[in-house]
C-alpha positions in Angstrom: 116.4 -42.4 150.5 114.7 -45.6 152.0 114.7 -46.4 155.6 116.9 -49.7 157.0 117.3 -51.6 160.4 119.9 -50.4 162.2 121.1 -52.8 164.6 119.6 -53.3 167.8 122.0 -53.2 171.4 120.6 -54.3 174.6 123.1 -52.2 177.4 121.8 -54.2 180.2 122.9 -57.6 178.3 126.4 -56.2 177.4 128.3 -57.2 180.5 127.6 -60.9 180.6 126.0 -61.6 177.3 128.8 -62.8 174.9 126.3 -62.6 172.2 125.5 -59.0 172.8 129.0 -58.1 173.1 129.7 -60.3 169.6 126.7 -57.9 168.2 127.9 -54.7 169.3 131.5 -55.7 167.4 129.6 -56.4 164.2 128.2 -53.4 164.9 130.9 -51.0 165.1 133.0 -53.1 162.8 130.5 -52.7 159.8 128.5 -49.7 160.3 130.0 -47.5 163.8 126.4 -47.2 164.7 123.2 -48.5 166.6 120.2 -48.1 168.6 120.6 -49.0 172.2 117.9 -50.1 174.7 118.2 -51.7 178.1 120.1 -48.3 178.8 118.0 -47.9 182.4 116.6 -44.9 181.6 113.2 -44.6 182.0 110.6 -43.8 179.4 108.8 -40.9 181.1 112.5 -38.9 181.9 113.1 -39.7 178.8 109.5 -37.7 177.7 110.6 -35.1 180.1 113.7 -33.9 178.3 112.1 -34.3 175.1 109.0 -31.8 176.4 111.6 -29.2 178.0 113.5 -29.6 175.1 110.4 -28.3 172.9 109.3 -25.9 175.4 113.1 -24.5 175.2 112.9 -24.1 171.9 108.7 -22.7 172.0 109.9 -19.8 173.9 109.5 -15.9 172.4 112.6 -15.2 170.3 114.1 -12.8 173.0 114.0 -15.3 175.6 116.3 -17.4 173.7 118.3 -14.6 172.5 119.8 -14.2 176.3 121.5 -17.7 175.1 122.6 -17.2 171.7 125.7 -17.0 170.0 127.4 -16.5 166.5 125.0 -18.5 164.5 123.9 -21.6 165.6 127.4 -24.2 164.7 131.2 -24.1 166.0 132.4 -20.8 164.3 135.6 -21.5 162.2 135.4 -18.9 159.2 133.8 -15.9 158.6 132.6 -17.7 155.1 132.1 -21.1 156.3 128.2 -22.3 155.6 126.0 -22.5 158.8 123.8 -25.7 159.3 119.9 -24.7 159.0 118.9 -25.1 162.6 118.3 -23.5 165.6 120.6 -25.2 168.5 121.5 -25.0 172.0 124.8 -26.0 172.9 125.9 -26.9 176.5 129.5 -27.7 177.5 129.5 -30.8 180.5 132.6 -32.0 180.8 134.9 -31.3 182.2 133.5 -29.6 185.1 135.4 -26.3 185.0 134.1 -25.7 181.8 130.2 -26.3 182.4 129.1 -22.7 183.9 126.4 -23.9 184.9 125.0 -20.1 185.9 125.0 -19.4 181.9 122.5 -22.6 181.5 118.6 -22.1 180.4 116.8 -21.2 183.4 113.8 -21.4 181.3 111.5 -23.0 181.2 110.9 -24.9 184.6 112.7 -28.4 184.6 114.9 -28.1 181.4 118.5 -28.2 183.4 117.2 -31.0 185.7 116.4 -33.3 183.3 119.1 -33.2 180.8 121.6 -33.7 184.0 119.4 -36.7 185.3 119.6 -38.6 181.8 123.3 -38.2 181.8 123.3 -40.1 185.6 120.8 -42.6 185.0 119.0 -42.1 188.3 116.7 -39.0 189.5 117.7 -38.6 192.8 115.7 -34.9 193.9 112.6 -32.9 192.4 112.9 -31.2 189.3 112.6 -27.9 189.6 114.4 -25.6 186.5 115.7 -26.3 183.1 119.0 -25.7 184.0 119.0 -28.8 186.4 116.4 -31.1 183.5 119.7 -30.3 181.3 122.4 -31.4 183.8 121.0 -34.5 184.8 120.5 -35.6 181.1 124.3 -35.2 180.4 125.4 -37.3 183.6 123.0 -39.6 182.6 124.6 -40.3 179.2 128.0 -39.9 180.5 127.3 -43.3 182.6 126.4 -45.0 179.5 129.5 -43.7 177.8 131.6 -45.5 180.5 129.5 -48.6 179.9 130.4 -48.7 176.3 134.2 -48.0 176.9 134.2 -51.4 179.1 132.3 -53.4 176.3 135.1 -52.2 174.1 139.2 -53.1 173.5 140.5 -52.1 176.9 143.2 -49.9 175.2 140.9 -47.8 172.8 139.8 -44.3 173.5 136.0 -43.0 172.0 134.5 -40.4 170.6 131.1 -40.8 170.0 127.7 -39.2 169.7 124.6 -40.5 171.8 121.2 -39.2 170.8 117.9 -39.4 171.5 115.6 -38.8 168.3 112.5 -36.9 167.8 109.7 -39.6 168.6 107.9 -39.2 165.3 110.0 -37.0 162.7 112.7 -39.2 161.0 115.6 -37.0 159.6 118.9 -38.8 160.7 120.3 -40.6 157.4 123.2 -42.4 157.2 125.0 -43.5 154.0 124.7 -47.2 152.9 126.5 -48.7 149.4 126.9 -45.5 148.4 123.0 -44.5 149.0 121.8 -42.1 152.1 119.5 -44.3 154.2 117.0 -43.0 156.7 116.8 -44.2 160.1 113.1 -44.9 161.5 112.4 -43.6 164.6 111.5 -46.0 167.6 110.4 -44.0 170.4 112.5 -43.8 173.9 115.6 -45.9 171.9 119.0 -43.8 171.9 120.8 -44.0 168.6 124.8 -44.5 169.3 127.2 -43.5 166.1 131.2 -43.4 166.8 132.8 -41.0 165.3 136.0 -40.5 163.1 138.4 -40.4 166.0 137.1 -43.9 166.9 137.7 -45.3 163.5 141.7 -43.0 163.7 142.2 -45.1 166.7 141.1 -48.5 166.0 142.9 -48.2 162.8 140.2 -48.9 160.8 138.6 -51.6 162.6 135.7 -49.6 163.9 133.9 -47.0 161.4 132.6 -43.6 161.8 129.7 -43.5 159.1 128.9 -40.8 157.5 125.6 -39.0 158.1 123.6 -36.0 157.8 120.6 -34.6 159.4 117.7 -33.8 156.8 115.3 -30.8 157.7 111.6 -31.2 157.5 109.6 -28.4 155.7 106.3 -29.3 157.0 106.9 -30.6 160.9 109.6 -29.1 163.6 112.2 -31.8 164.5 113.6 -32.3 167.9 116.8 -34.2 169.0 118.7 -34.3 171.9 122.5 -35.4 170.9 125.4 -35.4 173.4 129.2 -35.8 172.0 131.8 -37.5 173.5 135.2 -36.4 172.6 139.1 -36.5 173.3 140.3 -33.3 174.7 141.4 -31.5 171.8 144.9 -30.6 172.6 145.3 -34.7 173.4 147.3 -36.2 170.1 145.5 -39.3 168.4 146.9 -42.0 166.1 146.2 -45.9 165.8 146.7 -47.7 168.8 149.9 -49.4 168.4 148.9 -53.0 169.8 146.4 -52.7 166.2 149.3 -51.8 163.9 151.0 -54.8 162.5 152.4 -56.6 158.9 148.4 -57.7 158.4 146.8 -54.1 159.3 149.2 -51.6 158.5 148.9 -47.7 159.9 146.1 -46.7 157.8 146.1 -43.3 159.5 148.9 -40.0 160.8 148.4 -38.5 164.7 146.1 -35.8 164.9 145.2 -32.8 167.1 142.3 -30.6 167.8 140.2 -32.9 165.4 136.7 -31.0 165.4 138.7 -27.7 163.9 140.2 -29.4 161.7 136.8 -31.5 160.8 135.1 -28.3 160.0 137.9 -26.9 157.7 137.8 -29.8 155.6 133.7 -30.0 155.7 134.2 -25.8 154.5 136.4 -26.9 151.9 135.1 -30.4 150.2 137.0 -32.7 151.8 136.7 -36.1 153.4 138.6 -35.5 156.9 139.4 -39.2 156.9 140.9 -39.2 153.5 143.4 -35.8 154.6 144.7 -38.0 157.6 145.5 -41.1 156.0 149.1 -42.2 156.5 151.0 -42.3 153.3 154.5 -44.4 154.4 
């Protein structure tokens, strides 16, 4: 693979800069991905989660066995092949569902931090990793509302915001037909929309296709967060982007990351099942 420039999105410029928001359509329209700055976070928070993300994961096996579950990926099938990573995943939104008591409590500062990013602003003293974590999400929740506005008014998003390891490349995405690696630039987020972004546009916007590669010789750290539709919500083109020009290019669907990981277990292209045949 080779690496590329992926394009560059100033968040601070978005709301008044016609140019930014004519480079974040080109964007989304060619690729469905870029690396965002200007996102008013600041560059030592964003070290913090990073280090209590590494400490998390430094921890004796048994400490991180209190969190563990079946494997480290969304269990769907009993045969289905498991990623080869060690993760922790934490539910945010909606509130109900965080259980915050079942968060890392170690070490020190890991829930603070991750719950500050997601709000943009530290507002009290860290103090466990439980809080490190919930900040983080608000944090990146802020900029998700950010990005709806600098979008068509009547389309939903799903997308994935993540902050890379600062010196391990492994995200790839694939580029005339060839996988492309994506060079790290410390304390810039990388923002990639996902396929129920490119369902709902009806094309317009694309979900690119990527893959994580593992690094036999260094450990690799990232720290994503999803964005998604609530699964039971049905999803289609938006009507006002359906017409004799553009066509329905895809059927409604529900409860798309199921049915993403069947098709992933079985071959298959999850954008090519839901294509609309007339």
């Amino acid at each position: 693979s080779a690496s590329v420039s992926v394009p560059v999105i100033d968040l601070g410029l978005l709301p008044s800069s016609k140019d930014e928001q004519g480079k974040l359509k080109l964007a989304l329209c060619s690729g469905g991905c870029f690396q965002a700055i200007g996102h008013g976070i600041s560059n030592s928070f964003l070290n913090k989660v990073r280090g209590v993300a590494e400490q998390f994961f430094q921890l004796l096996q048994e400490e991180k066995q209190k969190y563990s579950r079946a494997g480290y990926d969304l269990v769907v099938s009993e045969k289905q092949v498991l990623d080869w990573n060690t993760r922790l995943f934490l539910r945010v939104f909606p509130e109900h569902q965080r259980k915050l008591n079942l968060w890392p409590e170690n070490p020190d500062k890991i829930r603070h931090a991750y719950l500050t990013l997601s709000r943009r602003t530290v507002s009290y003293e860290l103090n466990s990793c439980r809080e490190v974590l919930h900040e983080y999400s608000i944090k990146l929740k802020q900029l998700v509302d950010l990005l709806f506005k600098a979008m068509a008014k009547s389309l939903a998003l799903e997308e994935n915001i993540l902050l890379q390891d600062e010196q391990v490349e492994g995200l790839q995405f694939v580029k005339d037909e060839k996988w492309i690696t994506v060079p790290v630039i410390p304390r810039v987020l990388v923002v990639n929309l996902g396929d129920q972004m490119q369902i709902m546009s009806n094309g317009i916007f694309k979900s690119p296709v990527h893959r994580v590669v593992t690094n036999t010789d260094k450990l690799r750290i990232s720290v994503a967060m999803f964005n998604e539709v609530e699964p039971e919500k049905e999803i289609g083109p938006v009507e006002g982007l359906i017409d004799e020009n553009r066509p329905r290019l895809y059927s409604n669907v529900k409860i798309y990351a199921s049915f993403n990981y069947e098709c992933f277990q079985k071959g298959k292209v999850p954008l090519e099942e839901v294509k609309f045949h007339a």
